[in-house]
N, C-alpha and C positions, 0 to 999 in steps of 0.2 A: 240527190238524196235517196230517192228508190232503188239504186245502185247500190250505194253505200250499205240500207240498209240491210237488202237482200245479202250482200257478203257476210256483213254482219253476225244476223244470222245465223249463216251457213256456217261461219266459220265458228263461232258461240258453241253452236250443235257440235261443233266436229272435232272437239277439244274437251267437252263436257259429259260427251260419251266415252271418252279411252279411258279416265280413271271408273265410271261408273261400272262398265262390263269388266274392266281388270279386276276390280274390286268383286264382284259377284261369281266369279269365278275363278279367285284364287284361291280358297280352300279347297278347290276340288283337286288342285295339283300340290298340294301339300306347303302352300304358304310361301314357297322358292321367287327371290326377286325374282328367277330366270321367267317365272310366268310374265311379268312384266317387260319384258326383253321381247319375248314370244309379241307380246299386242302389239308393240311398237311396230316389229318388223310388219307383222297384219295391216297394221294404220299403216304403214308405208310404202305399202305394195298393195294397197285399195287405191292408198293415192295416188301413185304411179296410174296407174288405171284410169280413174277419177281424169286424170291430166290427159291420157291419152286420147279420152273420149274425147275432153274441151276439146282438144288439139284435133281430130281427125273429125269431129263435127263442124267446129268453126272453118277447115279448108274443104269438107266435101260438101257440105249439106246449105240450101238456101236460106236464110233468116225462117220462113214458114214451115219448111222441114226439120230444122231446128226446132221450133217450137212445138210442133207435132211430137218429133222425137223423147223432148224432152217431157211434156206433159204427160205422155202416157206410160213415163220409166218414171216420174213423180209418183202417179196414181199409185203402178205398183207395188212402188217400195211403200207408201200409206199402208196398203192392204196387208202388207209383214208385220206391222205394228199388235204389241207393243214390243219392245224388244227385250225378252226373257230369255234367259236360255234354259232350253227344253233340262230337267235332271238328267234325260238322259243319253247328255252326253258326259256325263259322271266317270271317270275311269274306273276299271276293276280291280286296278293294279297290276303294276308288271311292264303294261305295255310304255309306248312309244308315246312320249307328250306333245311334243312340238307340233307333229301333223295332227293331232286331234285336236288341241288348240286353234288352230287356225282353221280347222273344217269348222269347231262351233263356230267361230267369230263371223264365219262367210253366212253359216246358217241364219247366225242371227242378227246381226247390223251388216250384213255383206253389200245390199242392193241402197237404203239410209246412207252408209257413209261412203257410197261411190257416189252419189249424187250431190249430196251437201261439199265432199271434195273436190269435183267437178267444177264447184259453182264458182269461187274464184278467178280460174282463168277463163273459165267459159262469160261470167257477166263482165269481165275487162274488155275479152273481145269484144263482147256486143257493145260495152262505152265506148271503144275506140271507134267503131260503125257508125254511131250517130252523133259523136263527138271529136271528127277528127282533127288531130292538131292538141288534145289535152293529153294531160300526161296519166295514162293509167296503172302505175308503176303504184303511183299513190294508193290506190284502190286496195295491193297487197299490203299497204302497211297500217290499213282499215280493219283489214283480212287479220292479220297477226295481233293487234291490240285486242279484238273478239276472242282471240282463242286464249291470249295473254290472263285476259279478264275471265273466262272459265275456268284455265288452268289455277288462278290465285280463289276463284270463289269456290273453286269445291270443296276444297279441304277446312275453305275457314266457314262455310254459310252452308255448303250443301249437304255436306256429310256429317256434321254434328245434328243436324237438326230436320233430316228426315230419312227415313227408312230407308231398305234400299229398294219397296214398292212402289215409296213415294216416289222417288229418281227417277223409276223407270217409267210411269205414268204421267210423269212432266213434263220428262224429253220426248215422249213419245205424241202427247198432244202438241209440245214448242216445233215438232218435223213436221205436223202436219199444218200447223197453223206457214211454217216455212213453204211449204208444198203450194199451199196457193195463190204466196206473194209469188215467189220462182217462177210459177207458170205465167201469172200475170205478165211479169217483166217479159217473159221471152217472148209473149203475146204482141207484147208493146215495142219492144225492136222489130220484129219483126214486118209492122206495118210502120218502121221507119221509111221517110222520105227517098227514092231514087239516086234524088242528087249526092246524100252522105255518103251512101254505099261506092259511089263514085268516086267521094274527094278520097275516100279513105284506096280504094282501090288504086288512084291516081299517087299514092303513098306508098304502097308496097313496093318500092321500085329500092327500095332498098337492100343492099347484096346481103345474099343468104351466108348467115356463119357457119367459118370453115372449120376442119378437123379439129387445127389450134382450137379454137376455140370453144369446140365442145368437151374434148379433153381438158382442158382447165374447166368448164364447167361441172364435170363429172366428179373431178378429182378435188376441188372444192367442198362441193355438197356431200358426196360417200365421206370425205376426213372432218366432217361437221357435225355429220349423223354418228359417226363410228367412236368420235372423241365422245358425244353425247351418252350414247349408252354405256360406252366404256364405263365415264366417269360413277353413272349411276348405278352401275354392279358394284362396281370398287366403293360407294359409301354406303349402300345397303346390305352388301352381306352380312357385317357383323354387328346392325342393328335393327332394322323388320324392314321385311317389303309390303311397305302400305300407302296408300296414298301422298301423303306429305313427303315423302323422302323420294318417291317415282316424280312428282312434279316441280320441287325446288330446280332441279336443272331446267328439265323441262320447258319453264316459265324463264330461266335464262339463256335459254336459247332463243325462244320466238322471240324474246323482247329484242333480240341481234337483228335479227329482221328486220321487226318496227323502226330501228333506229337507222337501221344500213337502207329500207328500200322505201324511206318516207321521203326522202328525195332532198334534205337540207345538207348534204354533203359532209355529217355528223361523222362519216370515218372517210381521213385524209391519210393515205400511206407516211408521207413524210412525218406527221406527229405518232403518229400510231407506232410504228415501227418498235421502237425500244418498247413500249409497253407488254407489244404482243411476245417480243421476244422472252423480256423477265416473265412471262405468264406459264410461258412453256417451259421456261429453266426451273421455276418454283416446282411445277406437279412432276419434272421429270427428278429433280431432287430429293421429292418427298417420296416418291414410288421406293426408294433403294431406302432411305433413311432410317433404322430402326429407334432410332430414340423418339421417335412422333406417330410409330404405328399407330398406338392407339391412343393418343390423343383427338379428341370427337375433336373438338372444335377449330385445331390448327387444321386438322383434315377437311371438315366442310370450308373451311375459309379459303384454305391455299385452294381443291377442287374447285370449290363453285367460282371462285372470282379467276381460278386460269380458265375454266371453263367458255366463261364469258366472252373475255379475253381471244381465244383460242376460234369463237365464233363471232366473235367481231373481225375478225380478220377473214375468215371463210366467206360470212354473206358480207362485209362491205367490198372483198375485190368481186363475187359473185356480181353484183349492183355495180360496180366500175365497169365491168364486161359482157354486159347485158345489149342485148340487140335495140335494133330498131321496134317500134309498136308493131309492125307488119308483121315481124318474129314472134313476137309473143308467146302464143300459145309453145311454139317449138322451143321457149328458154325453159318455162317452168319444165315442159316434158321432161326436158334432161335435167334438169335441176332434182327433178324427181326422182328418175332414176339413178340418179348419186344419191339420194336418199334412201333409196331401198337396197341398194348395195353396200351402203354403212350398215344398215341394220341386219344384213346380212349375213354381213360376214362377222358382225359380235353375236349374231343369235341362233346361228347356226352354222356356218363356218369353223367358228375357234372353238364351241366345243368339240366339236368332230376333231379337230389338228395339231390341238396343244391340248396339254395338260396341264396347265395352270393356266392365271389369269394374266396373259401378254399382249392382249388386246389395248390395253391402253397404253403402253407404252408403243408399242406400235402406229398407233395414231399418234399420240404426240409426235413422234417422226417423220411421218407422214406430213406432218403441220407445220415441222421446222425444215422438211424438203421443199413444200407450196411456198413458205417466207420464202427458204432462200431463193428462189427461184423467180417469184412475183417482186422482192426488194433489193434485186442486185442494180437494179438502174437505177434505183434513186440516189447511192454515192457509194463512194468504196468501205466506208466506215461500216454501213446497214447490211452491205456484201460481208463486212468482216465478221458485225459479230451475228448475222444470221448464218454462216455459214459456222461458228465457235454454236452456235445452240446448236445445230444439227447433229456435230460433236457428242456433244455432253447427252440428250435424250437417246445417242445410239448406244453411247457407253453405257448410260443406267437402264435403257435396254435388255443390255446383253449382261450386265453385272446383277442387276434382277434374276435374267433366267437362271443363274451360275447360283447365286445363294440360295436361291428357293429352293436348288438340288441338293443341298446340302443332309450329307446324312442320311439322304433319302434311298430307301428300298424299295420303294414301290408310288406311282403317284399316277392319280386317275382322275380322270375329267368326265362328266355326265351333267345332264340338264339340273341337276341338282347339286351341284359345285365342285368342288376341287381338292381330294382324298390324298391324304401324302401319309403312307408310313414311315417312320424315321428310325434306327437303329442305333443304338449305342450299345458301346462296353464291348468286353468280348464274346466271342462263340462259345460255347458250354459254362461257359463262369457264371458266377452267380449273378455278375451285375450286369448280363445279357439285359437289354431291355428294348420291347419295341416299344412307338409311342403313335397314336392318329392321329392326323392332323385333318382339321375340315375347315380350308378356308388358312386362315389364322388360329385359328382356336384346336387346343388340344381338347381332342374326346375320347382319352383314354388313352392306358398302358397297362404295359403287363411285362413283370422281369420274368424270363423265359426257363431259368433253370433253380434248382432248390426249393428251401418250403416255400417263399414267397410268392413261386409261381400261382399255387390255389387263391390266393389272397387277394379281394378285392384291394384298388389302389382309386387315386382321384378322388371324383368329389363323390367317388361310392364306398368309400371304408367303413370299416364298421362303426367308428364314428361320427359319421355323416349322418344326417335327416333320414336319407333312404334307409341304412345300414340299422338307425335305431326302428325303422320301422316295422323292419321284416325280422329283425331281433325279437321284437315284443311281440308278433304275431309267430313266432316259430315255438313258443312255450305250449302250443294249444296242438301240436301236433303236425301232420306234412297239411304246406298253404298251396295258395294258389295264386298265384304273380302275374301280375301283366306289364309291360314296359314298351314306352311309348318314344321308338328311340334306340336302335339295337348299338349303334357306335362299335366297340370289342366284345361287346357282350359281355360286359364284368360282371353284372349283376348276377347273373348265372353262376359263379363262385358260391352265393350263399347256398343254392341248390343242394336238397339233403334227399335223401330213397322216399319217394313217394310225394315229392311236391312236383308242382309243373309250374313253368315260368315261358309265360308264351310274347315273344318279340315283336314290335309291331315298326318297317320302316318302309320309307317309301322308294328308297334307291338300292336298285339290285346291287351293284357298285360296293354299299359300304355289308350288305351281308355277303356277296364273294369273301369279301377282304374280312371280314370278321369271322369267315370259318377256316381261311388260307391263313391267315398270317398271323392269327391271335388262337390261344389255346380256351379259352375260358368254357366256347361253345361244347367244347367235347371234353374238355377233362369234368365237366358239371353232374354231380348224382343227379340231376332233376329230368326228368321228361322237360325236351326241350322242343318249342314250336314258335315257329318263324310266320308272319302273317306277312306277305310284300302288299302294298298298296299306303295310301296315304290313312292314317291311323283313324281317327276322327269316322270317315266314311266307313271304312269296314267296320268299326265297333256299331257302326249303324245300322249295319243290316245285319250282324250275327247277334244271337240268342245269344241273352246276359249266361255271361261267361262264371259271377260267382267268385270274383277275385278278394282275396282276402288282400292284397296290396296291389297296387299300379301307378305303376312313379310314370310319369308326365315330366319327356327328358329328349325333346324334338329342338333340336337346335341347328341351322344351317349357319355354320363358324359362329357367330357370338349372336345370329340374327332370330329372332324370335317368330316361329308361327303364330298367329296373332288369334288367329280362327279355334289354336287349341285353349286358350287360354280368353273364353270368355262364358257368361253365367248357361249358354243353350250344352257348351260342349259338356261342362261340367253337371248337366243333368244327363248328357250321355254314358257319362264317364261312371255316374251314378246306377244307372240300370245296371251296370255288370258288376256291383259290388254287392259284399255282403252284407249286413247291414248295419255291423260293425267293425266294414274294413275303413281303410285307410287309402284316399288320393295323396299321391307326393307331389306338390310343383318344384323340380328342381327352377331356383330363381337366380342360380348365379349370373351377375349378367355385370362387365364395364360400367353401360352407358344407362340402363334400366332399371330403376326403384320397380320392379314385379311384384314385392313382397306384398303391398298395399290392395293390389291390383285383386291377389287371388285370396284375400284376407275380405273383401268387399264383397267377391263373387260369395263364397260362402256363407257368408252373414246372410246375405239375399236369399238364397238357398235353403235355409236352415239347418247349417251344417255349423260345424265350427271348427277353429283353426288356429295351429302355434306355428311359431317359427324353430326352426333349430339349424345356428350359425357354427359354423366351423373354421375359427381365424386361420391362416393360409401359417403354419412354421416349422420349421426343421422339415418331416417330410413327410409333412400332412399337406393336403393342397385346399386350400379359403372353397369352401363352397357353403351353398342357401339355399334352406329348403324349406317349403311351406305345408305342412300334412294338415291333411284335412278329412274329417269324418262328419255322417252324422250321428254318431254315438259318442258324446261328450267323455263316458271313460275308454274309449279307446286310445285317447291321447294321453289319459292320466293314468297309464301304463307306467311306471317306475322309470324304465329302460327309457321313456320319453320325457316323463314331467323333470328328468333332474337337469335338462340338457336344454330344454324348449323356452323361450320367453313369450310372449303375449304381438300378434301379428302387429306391427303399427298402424294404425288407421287413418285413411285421408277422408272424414266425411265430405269434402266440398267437394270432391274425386267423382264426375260421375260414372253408373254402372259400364262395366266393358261387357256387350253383348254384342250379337252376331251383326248388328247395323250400327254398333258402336265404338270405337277406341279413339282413345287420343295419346300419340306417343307421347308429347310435346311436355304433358303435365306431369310427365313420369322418368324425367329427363335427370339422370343424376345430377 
């Protein structure tokens, strides 16, 4: 049971901390799932680590030098506590995300989560030592229900109901309370009896696994990890990267684990086979399918349950080709290290190599190359139609990359998603038009020749929210504009001799391509200025700007920053207004009732707020926007009160603040 608990534990800690830190420094990188892509690979290349240590302590060092070892790399990591991240490693903007992500993560849980990672295969070996002959296999699937039981409790007990000072003062007393069972334990093997160390030694005589089967090991684990993240880019782009939607996979992966390395033989190739097969056929279906893009719920269901599927079949032949107890330490190693090579190469790899998202189809390939390969011996039948799925996931593969190109002039990849200009019509004609694409979602066009050119389009026309906004504020002479959100830059269209309209985005990426490929930036009267950095932080530390409007228009494809869109930003948002301008939430959104959300924040505030809807026909396009002041006639402006209705209100809805949201309640 001291065994058990200690994993416990360890692993509780080491599952309980990746949403908490992703969480606390995700606005600092502008809301982007990619931040969460970023911590996973961190988590999986600490682990890597974490295992190698097990692994090269458990074959170099004596049970007492173990324990030595271990106790005073315990103390240490104590002495890091609690685990905050310093502000400043805040970015300025501009620069390079990925490595400063992971230098904060090392800074601040680097020495904590190499230890509690550790602990797993490090306190198996020690059961094997003093208990030789049991099966310590079990131990990991101790290991996985711990981290199972974190990943399901944060979202639903930990995050609604405490800060996120409280998190960090929780976990940080639960590591050190962990810190002096750990050393205990290693204490107490360590003045194990003679004779164990012996039976267990008398056991190692089992042959060392060969190439085969490290190679299957690797390739396993990396096509488990890589389908993993895959999946959870592809459901969170076009609707927030926050906790509950980082951990839904998440939590069905480990549970593969639980179920594959608890030892009751719960995944049998022979029954499994057709299941795993349909699993992979369904997401590589839906990958190509346009009639179900955006369908949320066919999409979370066909992912998360191929998902499953997809890694029940990774970690149960993993668990089928598992060594001897002798081996141990040296399976996880490598197990691990296909883990950090999955994450790898989704988190850093593919945006450097592709321009769009072909990472998951890739993996599914990947998954139906392992089938065929792992189930061509069990009959000809499982040979046939595992080799028919290999098929069809290459084709919708390769017919994915093909359509996605379609129409395309231009298409760029950066940590902060996937940029596609699209052109239609002819050259110099009137019905010349370009159009952005971010993700799936259009954010903007512009027909390139005649009058229409000047002419805001999308959900920025002039009868849009926004469009009524800067309308009723342009009666009073030249304004002053902030836009949070550069896309094509249309808003800059309204621009007249003596107003300034200053841009605020976080991807160089989409202002290249907004000053290349779209006209708006420079054909504008307006003094025009570009802030690059993540919007939120820079309004933070520059001197109130004085904006007579500032529409709040940060979308990555349909996904929402969640950090701009709560009551602390909205008093940011506030200092640089005038004190009769006007916040716009643009809220068009699929899968998200927002209208509620920034109707709530305001009231709290003591601001106040209409809606002004724009039904989507002929060739106006459907957008929602929610303006907000605190000057009650600035909304009963003519040009706004004929058009505006009254915000809908959720009282049971609680406040969204910077330690608060919940997608789940606001779920179209």
């Amino acid at each position: 049971m001291l065994y058990a608990l200690t994993i416990f534990l360890s692993s509780f800690l080491l599952f309980l901390v990746q949403p908490l830190i992703a969480r606390l420094i995700l606005p600092w990188f502008g809301g982007t799932a990619a931040v969460w892509t970023t911590c996973m690979l961190f988590f999986q290349c600490i682990l890597l680590a974490g295992y190698a240590y097990a692994h090269a302590a458990s074959a170099k060092l004596s049970p007492r030098a173990q324990a030595l070892l271990h106790t005073a790399l315990l103390a240490a990591a104590a002495a890091t506590l609690p685990i905050l991240p310093d502000p400043s490693w805040k970015p300025e903007g501009g620069g390079e995300p990925i490595s400063r992500i992971l230098l904060l993560l090392t800074a601040t849980v680097g020495l904590p989560y190499l230890l509690i990672s550790s602990t797993s295969p490090l306190v198996q070996a020690w059961f094997s030592r003093a208990q030789p002959g049991a099966n310590p296999y079990r131990l990991f699937a101790v290991s996985n229900f711990a981290s199972l039981l974190a990943l399901v409790g944060y979202p639903l007990f930990v995050e609604p109901n405490l800060t996120n000072g409280q998190q960090v003062y929780g976990w940080s007393w639960m590591f050190a309370a962990f810190a002096v069972l750990c050393a205990a334990l290693a204490w107490m093997v360590s003045n194990a009896q003679p004779g164990a160390v012996a039976r267990t030694a008398e056991a190692s005589d089992a042959p060392a696994p060969g190439g085969k089967d490290i190679a299957l090991w690797l390739a396993l684990s990396a096509t488990g990890s890589a389908i993993l993240l895959a999946v959870t880019n592809h459901i969170t782009q076009n609707i927030a990267a926050i906790p509950l939607l980082w951990l839904a996979p998440l939590t069905l992966y480990l549970l593969t684990f639980i179920l594959c390395f608890e030892g009751q033989g719960l995944y049998r190739p022979k029954f499994w086979w057709p299941v795993v097969l349909a699993a992979i056929g369904a997401m590589a279906w839906l990958l190509v399918d346009p009639d179900h893009q955006f369908d949320l719920y066919v999409q979370l269901g066909v992912f998360l349950t191929g998902l499953f599927f997809a890694c029940m079949f990774c970690h149960g032949e993993l668990y089928r080709l598992r060594p001897a107890n002798s081996h141990l330490t040296a399976f996880y190693l490598w197990v691990s290290v296909g883990g950090a090579l999955g994450g790898l190469f989704v988190a850093v790899v593919a945006p450097l190599a592709f321009n769009a998202y072909y990472e998951l189809g890739i993996g599914l390939v990947a998954c139906a190359l392992l089938a065929a390969v792992l189930y061509r011996s069990l009959n000809y039948v499982a040979l046939g139609f595992s080799l028919a799925t290999l098929a069809g996931a290459t084709a919708a593969l390769c017919y994915d990359g093909f359509k996605f190109q379609d129409y395309v002039r231009l298409s760029v990849r950066d940590f902060y998603g996937v940029l596609r200009v699209k052109e239609y019509g002819t050259e110099g004609a009137e019905d010349h038009l370009r159009r952005l694409l971010h993700g799936t979602i259009m954010h903007g066009e512009q027909y390139l020749n005649g009058p229409s050119r000047r002419e805001p389009t999308t959900y920025y026309q002039v009868t849009s929210g926004i469009g009524k906004a800067i309308a009723a504020k342009q009666a009073g002479g030249p304004i002053r504009v902030g836009v949070i959100g550069l896309g094509t830059g249309t808003l800059a269209a309204y621009g007249r001799q003596g107003d300034v309209y200053r841009f605020y985005d976080i991807s160089p990426a989409v202002v290249r391509i907004a000053k290349s490929e779209f006209r708006y930036l420079g054909d504008s009267e307006a003094k025009i200025e570009i802030a690059l950095g993540d919007a939120r932080l820079t309004l933070e530390r520059e001197k109130p700007e004085q904006f007579d409007v500032l529409a709040v228009d940060a979308f990555s494809s349909d996904s929402i920053p969640v950090h701009l869109i709560t009551r602390e930003a909205l008093a940011v948002y506030f200092r640089h207004m005038k004190p009769d301008g006007i916040v716009a939430f643009h809220v068009s959104n699929r899968f998200l009732n927002l209208g509620p959300v920034v109707g709530q924040i305001a009231k709290v505030s003591g601001a106040y707020a209409v809606n002004v809807y724009e039904k989507g026909e002929e060739d106006r396009t459907q957008s929602d926007w929610v303006l907000v002041s605190r000057d009650p006639k600035a909304l009963e402006d003519k040009l706004i009160k004929d058009v505006s209705e009254p915000v809908e209100e959720k009282p049971t809805w609680r406040l969204w603040t910077d330690d608060y949201n919940n997608l789940v309640q606001i779920l179209k």
